[in-house]
C-alpha positions as CSV (number, residue, x, y, z in Angstrom):
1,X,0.0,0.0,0.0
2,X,1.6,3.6,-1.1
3,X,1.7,6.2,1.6
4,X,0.5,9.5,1.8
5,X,-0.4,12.3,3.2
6,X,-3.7,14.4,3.7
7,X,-5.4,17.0,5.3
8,X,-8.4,19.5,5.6
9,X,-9.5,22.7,7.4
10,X,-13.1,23.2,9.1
11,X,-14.4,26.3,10.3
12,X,-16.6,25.0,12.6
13,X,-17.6,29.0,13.5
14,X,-19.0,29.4,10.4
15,X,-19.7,25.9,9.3
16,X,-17.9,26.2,6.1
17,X,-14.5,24.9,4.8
18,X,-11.6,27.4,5.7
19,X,-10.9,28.3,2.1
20,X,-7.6,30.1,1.5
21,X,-5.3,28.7,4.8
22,X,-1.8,28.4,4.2
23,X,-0.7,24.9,6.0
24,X,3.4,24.2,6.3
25,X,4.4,20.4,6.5
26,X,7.9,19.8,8.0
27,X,9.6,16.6,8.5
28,X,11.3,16.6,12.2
29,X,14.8,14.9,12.6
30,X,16.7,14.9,15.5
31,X,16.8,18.4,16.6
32,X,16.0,19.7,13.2
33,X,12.9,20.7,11.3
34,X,13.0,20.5,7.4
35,X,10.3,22.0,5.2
36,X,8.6,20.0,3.0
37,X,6.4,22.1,1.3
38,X,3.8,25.1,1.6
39,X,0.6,25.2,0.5
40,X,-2.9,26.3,0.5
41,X,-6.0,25.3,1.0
42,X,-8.5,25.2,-1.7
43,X,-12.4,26.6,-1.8
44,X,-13.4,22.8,0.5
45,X,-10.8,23.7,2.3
46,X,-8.5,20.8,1.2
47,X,-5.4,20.8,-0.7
48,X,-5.7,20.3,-4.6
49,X,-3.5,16.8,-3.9
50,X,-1.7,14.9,-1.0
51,X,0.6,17.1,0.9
52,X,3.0,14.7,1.3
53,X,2.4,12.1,-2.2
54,X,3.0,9.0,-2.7
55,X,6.2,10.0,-4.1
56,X,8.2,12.3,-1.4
57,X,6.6,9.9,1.2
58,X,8.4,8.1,4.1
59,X,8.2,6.9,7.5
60,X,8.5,9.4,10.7
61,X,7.8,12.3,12.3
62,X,6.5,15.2,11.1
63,X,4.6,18.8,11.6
64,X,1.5,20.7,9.8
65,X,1.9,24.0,11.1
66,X,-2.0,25.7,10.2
67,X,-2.1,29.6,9.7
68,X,-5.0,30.3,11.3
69,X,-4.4,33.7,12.7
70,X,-4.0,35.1,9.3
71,X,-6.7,32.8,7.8
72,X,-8.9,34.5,10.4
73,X,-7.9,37.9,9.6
74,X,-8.6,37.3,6.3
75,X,-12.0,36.0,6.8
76,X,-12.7,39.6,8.6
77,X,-13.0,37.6,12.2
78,X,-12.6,40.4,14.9
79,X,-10.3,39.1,17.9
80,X,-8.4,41.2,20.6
81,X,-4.5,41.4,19.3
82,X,-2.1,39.4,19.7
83,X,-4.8,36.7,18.5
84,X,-5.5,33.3,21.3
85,X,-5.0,31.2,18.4
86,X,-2.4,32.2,15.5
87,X,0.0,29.5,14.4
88,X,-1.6,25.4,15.2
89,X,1.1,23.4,15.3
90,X,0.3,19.6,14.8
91,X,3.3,17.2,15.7
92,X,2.5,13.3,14.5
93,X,4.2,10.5,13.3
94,X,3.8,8.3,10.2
95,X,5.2,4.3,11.2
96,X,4.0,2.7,8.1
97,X,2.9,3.1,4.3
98,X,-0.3,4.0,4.4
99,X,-3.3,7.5,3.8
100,X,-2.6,9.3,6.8
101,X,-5.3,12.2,6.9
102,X,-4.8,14.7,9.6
103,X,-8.0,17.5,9.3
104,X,-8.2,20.5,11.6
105,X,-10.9,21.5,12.9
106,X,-11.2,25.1,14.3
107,X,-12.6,28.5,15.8
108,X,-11.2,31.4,16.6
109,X,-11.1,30.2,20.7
110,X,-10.4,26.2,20.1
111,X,-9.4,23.5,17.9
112,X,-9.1,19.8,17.4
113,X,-8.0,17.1,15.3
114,X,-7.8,13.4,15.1
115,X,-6.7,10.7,12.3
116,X,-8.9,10.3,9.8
117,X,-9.7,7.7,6.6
């Protein structure tokens, strides 16, 4: 089975996908974290492919940093400066070749997440 990697943003304020978040993927190592790539989320809130494909894929620990301050600012969300929430930071590990899909889902004052299919 290839592995991969997925992901999606909910606004679960508004009920609608959080179109337009920039998401950062690094792969930790030691000490060290690595970018992998940058991207953005789409109008369903998803990326327009895996964040991680089949290709660039391996085993081991990793980080999707979500933009949310700036994906609330640009949503016109009023919130008190410095924002509560401004950078999510999601640390997880990948031990085998498989879909990993990792979705966020958020509001300005909380947030979760869990591993989905």
């Amino acid at each position: 089975m290839p592995g991969y990697l997925t992901t999606h943003v909910l606004d679960t304020a508004t009920g609608k996908p959080a179109a337009g978040m920039a998401i950062t993927l690094y792969r930790l190592e030691a000490e060290a974290r690595r970018q992998i790539c940058r991207v953005v989320t789409n109008d369903d809130g998803r990326t327009d492919g895996p964040i991680l494909p089949e290709a660039a894929f391996e085993t081991g620990s990793y980080e999707l940093v979500f933009h949310v301050g700036d994906y609330l600012d640009a949503a016109g969300v009023a919130g008190e400066r410095p924002r509560f929430l401004d950078l999510v930071p999601l640390r997880f590990g990948m031990a085998e070749a498989a879909h990993y899909h990792v979705p966020l889902l958020l509001s300005p004052y909380g947030y979760s997440t869990y591993r989905g299919s």
